[in-house]
C-alpha positions as CSV (number, residue, x, y, z in Angstrom):
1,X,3.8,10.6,-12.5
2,X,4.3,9.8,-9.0
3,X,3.9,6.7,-8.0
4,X,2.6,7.0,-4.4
5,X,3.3,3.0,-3.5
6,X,6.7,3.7,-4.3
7,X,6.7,7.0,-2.3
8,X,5.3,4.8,0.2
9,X,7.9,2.1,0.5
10,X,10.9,4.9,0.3
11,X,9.8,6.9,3.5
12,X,9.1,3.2,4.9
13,X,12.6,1.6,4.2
14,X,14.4,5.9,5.3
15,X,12.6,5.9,8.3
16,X,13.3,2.1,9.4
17,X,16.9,2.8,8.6
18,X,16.8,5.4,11.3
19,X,15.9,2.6,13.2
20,X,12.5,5.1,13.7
21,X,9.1,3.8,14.6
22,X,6.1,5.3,13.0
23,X,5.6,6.9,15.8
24,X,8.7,8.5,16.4
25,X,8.4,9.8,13.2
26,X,4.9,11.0,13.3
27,X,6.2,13.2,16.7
28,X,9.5,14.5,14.9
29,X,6.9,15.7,11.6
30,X,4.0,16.9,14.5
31,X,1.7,14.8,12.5
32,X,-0.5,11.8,13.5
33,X,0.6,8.2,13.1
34,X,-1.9,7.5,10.9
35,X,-1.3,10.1,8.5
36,X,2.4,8.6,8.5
37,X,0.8,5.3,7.6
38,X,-1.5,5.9,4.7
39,X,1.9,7.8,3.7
40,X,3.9,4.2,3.9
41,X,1.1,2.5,2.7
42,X,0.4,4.5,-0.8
43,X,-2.8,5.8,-0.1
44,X,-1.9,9.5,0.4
45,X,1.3,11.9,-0.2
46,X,3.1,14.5,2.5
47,X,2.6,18.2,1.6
48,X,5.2,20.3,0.3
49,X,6.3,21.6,3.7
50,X,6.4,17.6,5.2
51,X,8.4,16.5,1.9
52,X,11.0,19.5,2.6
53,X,10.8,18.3,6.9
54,X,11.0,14.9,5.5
55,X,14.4,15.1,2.9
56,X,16.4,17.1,5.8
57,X,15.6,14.4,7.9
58,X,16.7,11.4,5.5
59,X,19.2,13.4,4.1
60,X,18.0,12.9,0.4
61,X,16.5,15.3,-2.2
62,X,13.1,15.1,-3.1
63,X,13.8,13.7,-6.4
64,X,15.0,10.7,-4.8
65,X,12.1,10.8,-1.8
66,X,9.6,11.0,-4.9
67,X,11.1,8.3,-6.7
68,X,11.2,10.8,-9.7
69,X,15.0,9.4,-11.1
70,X,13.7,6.0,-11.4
71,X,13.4,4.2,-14.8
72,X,10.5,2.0,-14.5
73,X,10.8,-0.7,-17.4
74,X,8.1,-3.1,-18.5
75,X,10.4,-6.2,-18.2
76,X,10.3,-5.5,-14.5
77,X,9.6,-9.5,-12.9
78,X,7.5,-8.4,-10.3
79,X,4.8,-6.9,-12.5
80,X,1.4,-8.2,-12.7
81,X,0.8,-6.0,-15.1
82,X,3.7,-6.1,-17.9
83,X,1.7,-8.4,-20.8
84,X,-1.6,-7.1,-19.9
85,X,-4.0,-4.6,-19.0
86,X,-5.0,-4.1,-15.5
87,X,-8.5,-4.7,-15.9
88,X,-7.8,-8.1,-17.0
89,X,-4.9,-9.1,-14.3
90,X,-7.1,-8.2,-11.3
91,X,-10.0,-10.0,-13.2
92,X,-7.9,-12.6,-13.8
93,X,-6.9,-12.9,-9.8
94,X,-10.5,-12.7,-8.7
95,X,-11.7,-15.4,-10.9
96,X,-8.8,-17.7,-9.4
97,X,-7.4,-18.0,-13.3
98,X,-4.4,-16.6,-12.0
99,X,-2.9,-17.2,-8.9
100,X,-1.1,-15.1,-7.2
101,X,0.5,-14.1,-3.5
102,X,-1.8,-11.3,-2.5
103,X,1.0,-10.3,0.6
104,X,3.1,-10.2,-1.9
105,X,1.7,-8.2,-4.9
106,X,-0.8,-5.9,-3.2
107,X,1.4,-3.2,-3.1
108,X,1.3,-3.2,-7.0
109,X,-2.9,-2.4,-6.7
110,X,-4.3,0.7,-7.1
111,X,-6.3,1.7,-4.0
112,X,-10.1,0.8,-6.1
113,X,-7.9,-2.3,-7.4
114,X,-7.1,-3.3,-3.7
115,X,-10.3,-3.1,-2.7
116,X,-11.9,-5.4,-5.4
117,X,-9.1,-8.3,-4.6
118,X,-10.0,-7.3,-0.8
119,X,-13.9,-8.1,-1.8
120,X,-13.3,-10.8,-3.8
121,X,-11.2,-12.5,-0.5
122,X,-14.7,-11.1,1.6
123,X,-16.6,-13.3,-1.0
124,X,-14.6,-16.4,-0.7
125,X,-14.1,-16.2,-4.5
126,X,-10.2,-16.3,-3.9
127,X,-7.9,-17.1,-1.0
128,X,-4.9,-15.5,1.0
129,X,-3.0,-16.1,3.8
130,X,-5.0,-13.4,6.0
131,X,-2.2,-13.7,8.9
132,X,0.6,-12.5,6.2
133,X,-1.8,-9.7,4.5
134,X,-2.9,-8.2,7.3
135,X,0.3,-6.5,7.7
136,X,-0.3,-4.7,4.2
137,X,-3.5,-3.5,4.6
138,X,-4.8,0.3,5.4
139,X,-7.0,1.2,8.5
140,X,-9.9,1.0,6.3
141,X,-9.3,-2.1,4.5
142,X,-8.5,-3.6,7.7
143,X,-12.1,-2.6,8.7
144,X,-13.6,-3.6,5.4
145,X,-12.3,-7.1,5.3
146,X,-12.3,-8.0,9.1
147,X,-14.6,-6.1,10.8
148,X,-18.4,-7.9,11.5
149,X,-21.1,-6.4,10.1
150,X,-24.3,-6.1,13.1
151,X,-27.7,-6.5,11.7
152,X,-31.1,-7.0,13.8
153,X,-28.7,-7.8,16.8
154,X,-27.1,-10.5,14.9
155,X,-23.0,-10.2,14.7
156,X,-22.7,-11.6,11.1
């Protein structure tokens, strides 16, 4: 299965060791900026055609662009979720039994996962450094977990 968060932070760390912006990127595929960032960030894929444009330009294989030859193992440090069902780790986080650096593990979420931690900071039930997660969050997360909400004329 492909694992787009890992897709995400291949065409992230290829692109920044062409010392490439998004944007210069974005130009070289003809695509938007924004498409290359929910790419980066692990919320959507490349087609075919931009994975072939995308391997020529890295000079990789799309094995390697997909992340497909990696061995994942359980005893991998960094997972949350290696004792323990999902379900129960991100419950865990939101009722503050388990505390964790969200900058530093959000990448590890599933997109409905993210947005229950990213609820959860909303509610003031748990607590981030918003300056250092900022950086990891989607257009539309961004929006969700900063943005006012306007009611009767009343920014709340």
């Amino acid at each position: 299965m492909i694992d787009s968060i890992k897709v995400g932070l291949r065409i992230t760390k290829f692109r920044k060791d062409l010392e490439l912006t998004q944007d210069d990127l974005a130009n070289r595929l003809n695509i938007t900026r924004q498409a290359l960032s929910k790419w980066e960030n692990g919320t959507s894929l490349p087609s075919i055609e931009l994975l072939i444009d995308l391997c020529k330009l890295f000079e990789t294989n799309v094995e390697d662009l997909l992340c497909l030859n990696e061995i994942t193992t359980i005893e991998d440090e960094n997972n949350l979720f290696k004792e323990h069902s999902r379900t129960y780790i991100i419950n865990q986080i939101i009722k503050g039994k388990l505390q964790v650096n969200i900058p530093d593990v959000l990448y590890q979420f599933s997109p409905h996962e993210r947005m229950q931690i990213l609820k959860a900071i909303k509610d003031k039930k748990i607590t981030c450094n918003l300056f250092d997660l900022k950086v990891h969050l989607t257009q539309s997360e961004h929006k969700f977990l900063f943005n006012k909400i306007k009611q009767g004329g009343v920014i709340l």
